[in-house]
C-alpha positions as CSV (number, residue, x, y, z in Angstrom):
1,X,0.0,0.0,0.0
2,X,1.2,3.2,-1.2
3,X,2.2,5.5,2.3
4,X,1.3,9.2,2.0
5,X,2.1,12.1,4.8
6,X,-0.4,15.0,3.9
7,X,-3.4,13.5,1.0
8,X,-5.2,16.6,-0.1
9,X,-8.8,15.7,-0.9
10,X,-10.2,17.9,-3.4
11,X,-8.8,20.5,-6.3
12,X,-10.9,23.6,-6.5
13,X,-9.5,27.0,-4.9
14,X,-8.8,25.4,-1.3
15,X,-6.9,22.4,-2.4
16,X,-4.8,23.8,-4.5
17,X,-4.1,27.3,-2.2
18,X,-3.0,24.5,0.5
19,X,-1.0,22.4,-1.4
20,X,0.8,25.7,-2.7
21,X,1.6,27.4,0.8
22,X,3.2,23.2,1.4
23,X,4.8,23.6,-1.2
24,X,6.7,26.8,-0.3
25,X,8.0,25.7,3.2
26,X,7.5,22.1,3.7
27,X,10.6,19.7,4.1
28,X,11.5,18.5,0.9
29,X,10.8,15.2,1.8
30,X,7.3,15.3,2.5
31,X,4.9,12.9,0.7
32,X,2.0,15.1,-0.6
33,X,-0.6,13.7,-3.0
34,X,-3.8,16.1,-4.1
35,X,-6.8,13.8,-5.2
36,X,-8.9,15.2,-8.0
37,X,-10.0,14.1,-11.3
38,X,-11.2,17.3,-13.1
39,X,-8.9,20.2,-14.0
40,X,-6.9,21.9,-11.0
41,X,-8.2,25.6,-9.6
42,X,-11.9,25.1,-11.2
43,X,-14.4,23.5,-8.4
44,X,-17.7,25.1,-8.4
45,X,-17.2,28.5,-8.9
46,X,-13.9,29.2,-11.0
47,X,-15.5,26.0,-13.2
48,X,-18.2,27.3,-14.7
49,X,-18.7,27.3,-18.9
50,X,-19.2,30.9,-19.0
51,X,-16.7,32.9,-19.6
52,X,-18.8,36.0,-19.1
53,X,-19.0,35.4,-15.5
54,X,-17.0,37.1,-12.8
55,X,-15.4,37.3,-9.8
56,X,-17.6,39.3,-6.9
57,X,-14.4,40.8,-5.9
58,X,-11.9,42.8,-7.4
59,X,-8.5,41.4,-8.5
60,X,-6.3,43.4,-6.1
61,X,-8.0,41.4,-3.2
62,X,-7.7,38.0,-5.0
63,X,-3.9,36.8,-4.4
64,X,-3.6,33.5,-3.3
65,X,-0.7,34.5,-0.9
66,X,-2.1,36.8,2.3
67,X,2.0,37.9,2.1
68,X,1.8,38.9,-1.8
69,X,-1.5,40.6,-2.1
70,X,0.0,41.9,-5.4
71,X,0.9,38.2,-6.8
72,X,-2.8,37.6,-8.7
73,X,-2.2,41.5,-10.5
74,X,1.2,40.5,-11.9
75,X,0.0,37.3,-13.2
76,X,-2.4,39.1,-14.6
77,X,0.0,41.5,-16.4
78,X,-1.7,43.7,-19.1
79,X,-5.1,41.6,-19.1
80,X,-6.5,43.4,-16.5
81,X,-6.2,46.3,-13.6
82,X,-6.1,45.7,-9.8
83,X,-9.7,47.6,-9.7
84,X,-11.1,44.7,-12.3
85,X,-13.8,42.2,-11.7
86,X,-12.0,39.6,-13.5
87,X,-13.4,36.7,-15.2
88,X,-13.8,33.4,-13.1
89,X,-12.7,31.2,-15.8
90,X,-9.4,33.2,-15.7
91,X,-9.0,33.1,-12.1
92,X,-9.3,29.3,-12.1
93,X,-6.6,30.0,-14.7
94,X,-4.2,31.4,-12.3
95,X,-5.0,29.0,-9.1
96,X,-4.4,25.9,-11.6
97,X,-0.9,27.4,-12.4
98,X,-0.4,28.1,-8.6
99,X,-1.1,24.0,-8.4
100,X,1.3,23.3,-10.8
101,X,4.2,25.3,-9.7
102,X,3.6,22.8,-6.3
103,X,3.1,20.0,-8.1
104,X,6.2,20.2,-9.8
105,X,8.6,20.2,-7.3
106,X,9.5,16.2,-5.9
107,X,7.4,14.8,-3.3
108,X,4.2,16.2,-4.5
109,X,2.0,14.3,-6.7
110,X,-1.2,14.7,-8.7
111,X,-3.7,11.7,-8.3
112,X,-6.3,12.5,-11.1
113,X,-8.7,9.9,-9.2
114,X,-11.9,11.4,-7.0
115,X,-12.0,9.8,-3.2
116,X,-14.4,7.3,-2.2
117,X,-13.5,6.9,1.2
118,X,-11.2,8.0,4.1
119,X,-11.0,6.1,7.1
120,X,-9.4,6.7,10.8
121,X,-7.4,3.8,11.4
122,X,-6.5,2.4,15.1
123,X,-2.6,3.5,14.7
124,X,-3.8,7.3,14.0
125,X,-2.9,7.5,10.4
126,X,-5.9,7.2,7.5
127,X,-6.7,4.9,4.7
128,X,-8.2,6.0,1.6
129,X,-9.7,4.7,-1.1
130,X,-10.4,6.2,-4.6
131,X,-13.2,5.4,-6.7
132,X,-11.4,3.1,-8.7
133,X,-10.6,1.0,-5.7
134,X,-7.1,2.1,-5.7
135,X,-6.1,2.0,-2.0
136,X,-3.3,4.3,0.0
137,X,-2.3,5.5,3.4
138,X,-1.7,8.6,4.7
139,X,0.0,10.2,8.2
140,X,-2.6,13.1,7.7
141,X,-5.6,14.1,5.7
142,X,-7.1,18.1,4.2
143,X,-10.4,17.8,3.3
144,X,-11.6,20.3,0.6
145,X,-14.4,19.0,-1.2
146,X,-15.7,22.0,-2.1
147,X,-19.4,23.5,-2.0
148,X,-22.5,20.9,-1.6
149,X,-25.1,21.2,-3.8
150,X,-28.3,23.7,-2.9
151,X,-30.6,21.8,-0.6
152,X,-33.8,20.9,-2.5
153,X,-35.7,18.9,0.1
154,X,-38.0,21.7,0.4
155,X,-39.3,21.8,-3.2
156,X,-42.1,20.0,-4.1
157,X,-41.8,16.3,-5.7
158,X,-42.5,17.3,-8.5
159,X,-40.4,20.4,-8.9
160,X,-37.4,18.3,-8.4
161,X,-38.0,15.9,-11.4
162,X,-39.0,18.4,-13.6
163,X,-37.3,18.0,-17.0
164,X,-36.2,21.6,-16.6
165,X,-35.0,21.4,-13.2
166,X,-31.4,22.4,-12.9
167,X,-29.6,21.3,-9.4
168,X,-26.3,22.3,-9.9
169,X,-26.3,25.9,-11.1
170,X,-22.8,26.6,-10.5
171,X,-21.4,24.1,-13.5
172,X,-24.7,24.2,-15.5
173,X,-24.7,25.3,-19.3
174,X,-27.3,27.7,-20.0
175,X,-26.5,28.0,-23.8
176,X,-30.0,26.0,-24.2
177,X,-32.5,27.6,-21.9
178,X,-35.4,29.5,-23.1
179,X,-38.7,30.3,-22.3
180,X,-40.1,31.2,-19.1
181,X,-37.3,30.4,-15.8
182,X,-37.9,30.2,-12.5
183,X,-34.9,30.7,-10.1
184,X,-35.4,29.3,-6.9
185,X,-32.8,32.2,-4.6
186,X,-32.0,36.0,-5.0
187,X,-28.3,35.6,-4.3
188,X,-25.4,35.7,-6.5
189,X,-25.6,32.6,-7.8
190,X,-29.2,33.6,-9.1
191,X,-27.4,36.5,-10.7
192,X,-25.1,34.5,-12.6
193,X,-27.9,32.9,-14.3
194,X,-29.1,35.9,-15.3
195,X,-25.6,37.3,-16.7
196,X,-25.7,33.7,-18.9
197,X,-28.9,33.2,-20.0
198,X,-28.4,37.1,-21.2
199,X,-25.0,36.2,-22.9
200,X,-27.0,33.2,-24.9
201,X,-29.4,35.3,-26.1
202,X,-32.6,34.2,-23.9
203,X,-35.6,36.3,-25.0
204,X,-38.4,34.6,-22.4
205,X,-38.7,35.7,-18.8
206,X,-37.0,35.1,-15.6
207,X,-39.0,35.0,-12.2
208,X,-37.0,35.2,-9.2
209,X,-38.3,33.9,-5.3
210,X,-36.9,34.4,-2.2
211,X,-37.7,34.5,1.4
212,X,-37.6,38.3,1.4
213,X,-36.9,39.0,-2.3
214,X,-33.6,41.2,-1.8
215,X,-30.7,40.9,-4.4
216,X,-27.0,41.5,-3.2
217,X,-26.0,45.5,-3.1
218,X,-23.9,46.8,-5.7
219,X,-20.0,47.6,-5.5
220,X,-18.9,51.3,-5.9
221,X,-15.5,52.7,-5.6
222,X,-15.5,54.3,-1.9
223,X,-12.9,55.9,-0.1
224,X,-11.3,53.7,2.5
225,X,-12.5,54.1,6.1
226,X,-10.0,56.0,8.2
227,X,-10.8,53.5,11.5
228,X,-11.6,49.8,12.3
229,X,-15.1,50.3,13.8
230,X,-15.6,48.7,17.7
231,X,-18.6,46.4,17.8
232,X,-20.6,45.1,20.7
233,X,-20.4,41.9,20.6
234,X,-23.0,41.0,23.8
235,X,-25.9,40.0,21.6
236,X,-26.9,39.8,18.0
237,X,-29.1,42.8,18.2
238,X,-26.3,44.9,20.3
239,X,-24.0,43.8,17.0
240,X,-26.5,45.0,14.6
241,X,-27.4,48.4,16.6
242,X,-23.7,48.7,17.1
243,X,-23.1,48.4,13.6
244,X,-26.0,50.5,12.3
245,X,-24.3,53.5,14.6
246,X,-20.9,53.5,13.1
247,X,-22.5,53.3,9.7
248,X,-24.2,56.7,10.6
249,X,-21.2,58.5,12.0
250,X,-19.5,57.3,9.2
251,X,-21.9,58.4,6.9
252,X,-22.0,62.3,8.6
253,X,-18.1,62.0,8.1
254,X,-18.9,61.5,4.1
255,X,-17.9,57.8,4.3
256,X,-20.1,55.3,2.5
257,X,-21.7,52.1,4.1
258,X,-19.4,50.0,1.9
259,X,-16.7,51.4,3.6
260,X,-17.5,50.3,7.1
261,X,-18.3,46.7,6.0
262,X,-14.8,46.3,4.2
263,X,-13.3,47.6,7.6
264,X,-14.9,45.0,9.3
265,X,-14.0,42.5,6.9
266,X,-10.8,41.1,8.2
267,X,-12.3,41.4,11.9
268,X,-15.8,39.5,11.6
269,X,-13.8,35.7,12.5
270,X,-13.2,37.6,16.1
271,X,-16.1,39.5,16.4
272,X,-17.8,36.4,15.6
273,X,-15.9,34.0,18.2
274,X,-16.8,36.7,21.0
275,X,-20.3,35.8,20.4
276,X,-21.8,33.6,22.6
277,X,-23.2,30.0,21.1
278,X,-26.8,31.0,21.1
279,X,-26.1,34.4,20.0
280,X,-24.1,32.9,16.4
281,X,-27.7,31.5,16.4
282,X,-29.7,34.0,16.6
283,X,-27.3,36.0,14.0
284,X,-27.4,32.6,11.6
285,X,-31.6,33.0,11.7
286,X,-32.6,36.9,12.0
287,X,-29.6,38.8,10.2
288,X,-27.0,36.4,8.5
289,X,-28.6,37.3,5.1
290,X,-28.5,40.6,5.7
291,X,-25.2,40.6,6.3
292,X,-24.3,38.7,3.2
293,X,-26.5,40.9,1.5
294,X,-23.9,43.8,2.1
295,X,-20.9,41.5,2.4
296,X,-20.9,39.5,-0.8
297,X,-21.7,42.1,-3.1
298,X,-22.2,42.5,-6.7
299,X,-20.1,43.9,-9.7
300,X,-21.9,46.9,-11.4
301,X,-21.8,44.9,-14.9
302,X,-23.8,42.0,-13.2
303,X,-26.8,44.6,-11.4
304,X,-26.8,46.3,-15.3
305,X,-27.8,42.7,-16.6
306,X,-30.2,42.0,-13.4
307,X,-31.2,45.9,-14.2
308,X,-32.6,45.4,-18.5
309,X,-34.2,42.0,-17.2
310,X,-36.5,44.7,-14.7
311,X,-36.5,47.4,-17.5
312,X,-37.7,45.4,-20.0
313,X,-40.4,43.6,-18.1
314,X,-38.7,40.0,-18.3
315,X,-37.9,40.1,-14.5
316,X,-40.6,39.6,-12.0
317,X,-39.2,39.2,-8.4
318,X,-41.3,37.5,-5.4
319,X,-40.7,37.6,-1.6
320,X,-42.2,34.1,-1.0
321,X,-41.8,30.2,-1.3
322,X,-42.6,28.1,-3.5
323,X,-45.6,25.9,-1.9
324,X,-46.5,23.2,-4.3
325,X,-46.2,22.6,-8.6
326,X,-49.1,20.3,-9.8
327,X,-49.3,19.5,-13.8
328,X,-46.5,21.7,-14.4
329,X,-47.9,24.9,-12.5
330,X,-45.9,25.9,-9.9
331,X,-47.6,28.1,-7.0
332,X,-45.2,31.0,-5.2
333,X,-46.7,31.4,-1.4
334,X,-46.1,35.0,-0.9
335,X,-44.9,36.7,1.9
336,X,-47.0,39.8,1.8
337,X,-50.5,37.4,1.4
338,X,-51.9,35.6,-1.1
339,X,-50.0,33.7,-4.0
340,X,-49.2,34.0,-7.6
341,X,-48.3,31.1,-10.4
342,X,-46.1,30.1,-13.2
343,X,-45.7,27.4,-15.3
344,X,-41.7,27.0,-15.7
345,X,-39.7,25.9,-19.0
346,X,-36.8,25.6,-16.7
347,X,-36.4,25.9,-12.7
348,X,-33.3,26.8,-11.4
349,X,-32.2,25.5,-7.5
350,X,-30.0,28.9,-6.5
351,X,-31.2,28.5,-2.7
352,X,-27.6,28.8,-1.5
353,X,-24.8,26.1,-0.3
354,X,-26.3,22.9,1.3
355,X,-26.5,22.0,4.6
356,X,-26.7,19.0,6.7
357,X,-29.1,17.2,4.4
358,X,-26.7,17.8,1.1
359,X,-23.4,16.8,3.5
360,X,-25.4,13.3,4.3
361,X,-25.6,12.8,0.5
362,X,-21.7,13.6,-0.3
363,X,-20.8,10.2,-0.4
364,X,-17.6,10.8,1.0
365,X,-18.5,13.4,3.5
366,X,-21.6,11.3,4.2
367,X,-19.6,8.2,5.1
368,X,-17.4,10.1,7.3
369,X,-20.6,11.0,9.6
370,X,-21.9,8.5,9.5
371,X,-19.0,6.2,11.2
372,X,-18.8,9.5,13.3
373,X,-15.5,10.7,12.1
374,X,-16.9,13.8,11.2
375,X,-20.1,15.8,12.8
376,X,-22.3,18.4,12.4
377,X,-22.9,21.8,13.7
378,X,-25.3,22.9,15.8
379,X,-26.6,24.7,13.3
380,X,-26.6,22.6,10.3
381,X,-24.8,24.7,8.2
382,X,-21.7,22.2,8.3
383,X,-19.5,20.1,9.7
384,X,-17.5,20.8,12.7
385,X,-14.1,22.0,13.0
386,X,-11.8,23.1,15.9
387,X,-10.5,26.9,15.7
388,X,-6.9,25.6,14.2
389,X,-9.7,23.7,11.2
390,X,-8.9,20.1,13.1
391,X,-12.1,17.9,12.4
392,X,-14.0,17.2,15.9
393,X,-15.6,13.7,15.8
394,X,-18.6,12.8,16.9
395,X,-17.3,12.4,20.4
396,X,-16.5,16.3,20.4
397,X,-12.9,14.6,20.3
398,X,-9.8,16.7,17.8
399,X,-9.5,14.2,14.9
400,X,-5.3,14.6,14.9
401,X,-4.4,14.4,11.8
402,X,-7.4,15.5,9.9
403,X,-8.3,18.8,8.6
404,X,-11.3,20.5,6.8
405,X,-10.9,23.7,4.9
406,X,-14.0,25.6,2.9
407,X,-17.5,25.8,2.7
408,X,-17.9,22.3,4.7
409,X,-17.2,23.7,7.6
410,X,-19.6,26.7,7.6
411,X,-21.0,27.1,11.1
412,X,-17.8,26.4,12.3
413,X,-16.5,29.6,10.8
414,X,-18.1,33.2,10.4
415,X,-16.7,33.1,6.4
416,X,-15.7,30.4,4.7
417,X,-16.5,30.8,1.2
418,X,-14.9,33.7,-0.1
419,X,-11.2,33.9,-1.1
420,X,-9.8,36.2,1.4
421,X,-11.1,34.0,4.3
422,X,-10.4,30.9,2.0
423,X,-7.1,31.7,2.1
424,X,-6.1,32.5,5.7
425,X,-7.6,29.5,6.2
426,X,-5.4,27.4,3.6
427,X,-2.4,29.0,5.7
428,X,-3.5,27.8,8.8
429,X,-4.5,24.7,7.7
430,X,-0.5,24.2,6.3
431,X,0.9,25.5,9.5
432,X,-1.0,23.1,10.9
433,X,0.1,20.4,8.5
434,X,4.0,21.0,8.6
435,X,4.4,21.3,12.1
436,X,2.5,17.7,13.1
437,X,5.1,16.3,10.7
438,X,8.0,18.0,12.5
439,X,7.3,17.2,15.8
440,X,6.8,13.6,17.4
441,X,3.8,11.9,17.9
442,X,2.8,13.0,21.2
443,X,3.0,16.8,20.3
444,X,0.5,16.7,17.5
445,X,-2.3,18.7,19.2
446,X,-0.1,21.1,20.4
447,X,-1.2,24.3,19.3
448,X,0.3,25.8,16.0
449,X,1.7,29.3,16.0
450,X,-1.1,31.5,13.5
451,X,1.9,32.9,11.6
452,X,1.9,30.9,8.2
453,X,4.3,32.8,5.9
454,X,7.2,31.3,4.4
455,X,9.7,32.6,1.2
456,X,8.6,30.8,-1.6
457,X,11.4,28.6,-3.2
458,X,10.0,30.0,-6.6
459,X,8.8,33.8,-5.4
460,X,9.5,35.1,-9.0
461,X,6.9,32.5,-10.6
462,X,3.8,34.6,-11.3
């Protein structure tokens, strides 16, 4: 049986930014192997078929080093400014050649093989198999499947086996849609449909649901704010009061509300640890999407697509649910009162990244609850991780050895699908790594120092 130390399980944006920061530090005799069959850097959201898509942040924020914030701009060179939204496809582009440069230098390895299993064995160490039965050993494990498909167990029956019905609208190709869509979601990803269906000429109509029928806010290019704002952090509704205050003295200092979210940005992990467990709760129920509303926000090219839908009439949007769909009629429960219906060419499942119910049907991620490897949050949204992203079992025991970085482990984490968070997290997650394989056995749990920068052995490769 072929012995690993670090298997990397998954090849989308976390994979690949962990197996890079390994690569510029670790010993070179360390035995890394990344599992993944599809192309390197891609996953869900760099993967998608449309070129006309783009990244929800601008390039200058998008280095996959927290120590180079330029290194994603250079690789860029003349294609595009640091103030760009920048295509997706292009990004996946430049986190692929990131992979590369690792996977080039000896001891790493690139298993093009998805895996079907990874099990805790008694000695400590894991055994994993891929889907074509191929089996291996490894001293330690990094999970990074990626995102889990929207949750659909609350659409009707027959919603879900609709001939239209599109479940994965991350990797989906909307060249063929036409007629009359109905996307289930208001957030980004609904917004991306819209951008695609507009760049392959769709002429029908698009209706939009949601529970309260908000789209994402805008970007705008606003000056920098001069402080990092101070929140209360006793209670939800102190955070959001708190945070509605320094908004308005902001604002009579002739600094926009953008501003004072971006200050908080690199803050909200802490902020969020201070809150108590029942408080994350509240936050997760009454004013998380609100939050991301602001947070995750749009580019201006993607509200003028979402804006000559509205113009034009071909854009109805519904605070609601969707209640039931009988003989191809689908009925939207509104919020206000009353109802309205459609009858749907195509339905679209945008309700945001699954929960527990999409993780129990990972069949990988699945497995590893089930036996109890892995557990859930509290809240649903994910699996659990320690502070340092060590899996906790279902024991509330530190699975040594085994680490989860991403969208898994939301719950666990205030942010952990965007790329600056995504990052820091792919740092700590090597510190982590390198120093269980420097020290004996014994010191494994010991806790890791949060300082993950190291000199590149091949700094001038852009």
């Amino acid at each position: 049986m072929l012995e690993l130390d670090v298997a990397i399980v998954g090849g989308g944006f976390s994979g690949c930014a962990v197996a890079s920061n390994l690569a510029r530090c670790a010993d070179a005799a360390l035995a890394v192997a990344l599992f993944e069959p599809g192309e390197l850097g891609r996953g869900a959201a760099y993967g998608t078929p449309h070129p006309e898509h783009l990244l929800n942040t601008r390039a200058h924020m998008m280095s996959i080093y927290s120590d180079d914030s330029e290194h994603f701009v250079r690789w860029l060179g003349e294609r595009a400014r640091g103030a760009d939204f920048v295509g997706r496809r292009t990004y996946g582009e430049y986190v692929g050649a990131m992979a590369a440069n690792a996977f080039a230098q000896p001891g790493f390895e690139r298993v093009r093989e998805r895996v079907a299993a990874v099990r805790r064995q008694p000695r400590g160490d894991f055994s994993i198999e891929t889907e074509s039965g191929r089996r291996l050993s490894a001293r330690s494990v990094l999970l990074a499947t990626g995102n889990a498909l929207p949750n659909d167990d609350f659409l009707p029956a027959a919603m879900r086996v609709h001939p239209g019905y599109v479940a994965d609208p991350w990797r989906f190709d909307y060249g063929a849609v036409g007629g009359q869509v109905l996307i289930v979601g208001s957030g980004l990803s609904a917004l991306d449909v819209m951008v695609a269906l507009k760049a392959n000429g769709h002429r029908g109509t698009v209706t939009v649901v949601s529970r309260r029928g908000r789209y994402p806010e805008v970007h705008a290019n606003v000056e920098r704010l001069d402080v990092i704002p101070a929140l209360d952090t006793r209670g939800a509704r102190a955070l959001l009061r708190c945070l509605r205050r320094h908004i308005d003295d902001a604002a009579q200092r002739g600094f926009d509300w953008r501003a004072v979210v971006d200050a908080l940005r690199p803050e909200s992990e802490a902020i969020w640890r201070r809150l108590s467990r029942l408080e994350q709760l509240r936050f997760e129920r009454h004013l998380r999407s609100h939050w991301d509303r602001h947070r995750h926000r749009m580019p201006p090219q993607v509200d003028a697509v979402r804006r000559e839908y509205r113009q034009s009439g071909r854009l109805r949007t519904y605070a609601g649910k969707v209640s039931r769909m009988e003989r191809g009629t689908v009925t939207i429960a509104l919020s206000a009162g009353g109802s309205t219906q459609m009858q749907p060419d195509w339905i679209v499942n945008c309700a945001g990244l699954g929960r527990a119910s999409a993780l129990k049907k990972d069949p990988l991620l699945g497995a590893m609850l089930s036996d109890g490897t892995l557990s859930l949050e509290p809240s649903g949204l994910g699996v659990r991780a320690a502070w340092d992203l060590v899996a906790i079992d279902a024991a509330g025991r530190r699975v040594s050895g085994l680490w989860i970085v991403g969208s898994p482990i939301r719950g666990s984490r205030f942010e952990a699908t965007a790329v600056p968070e995504l990052r820091a997290m792919a740092e700590l997650a090597a510190t982590g790594i390198r120093e269980m394989h420097r020290l004996p056995e014994h010191q494994a749990n010991k806790q890791v120092p949060s300082d993950a920068s190291c000199s590149p052995s091949w700094a001038g490769t852009v």
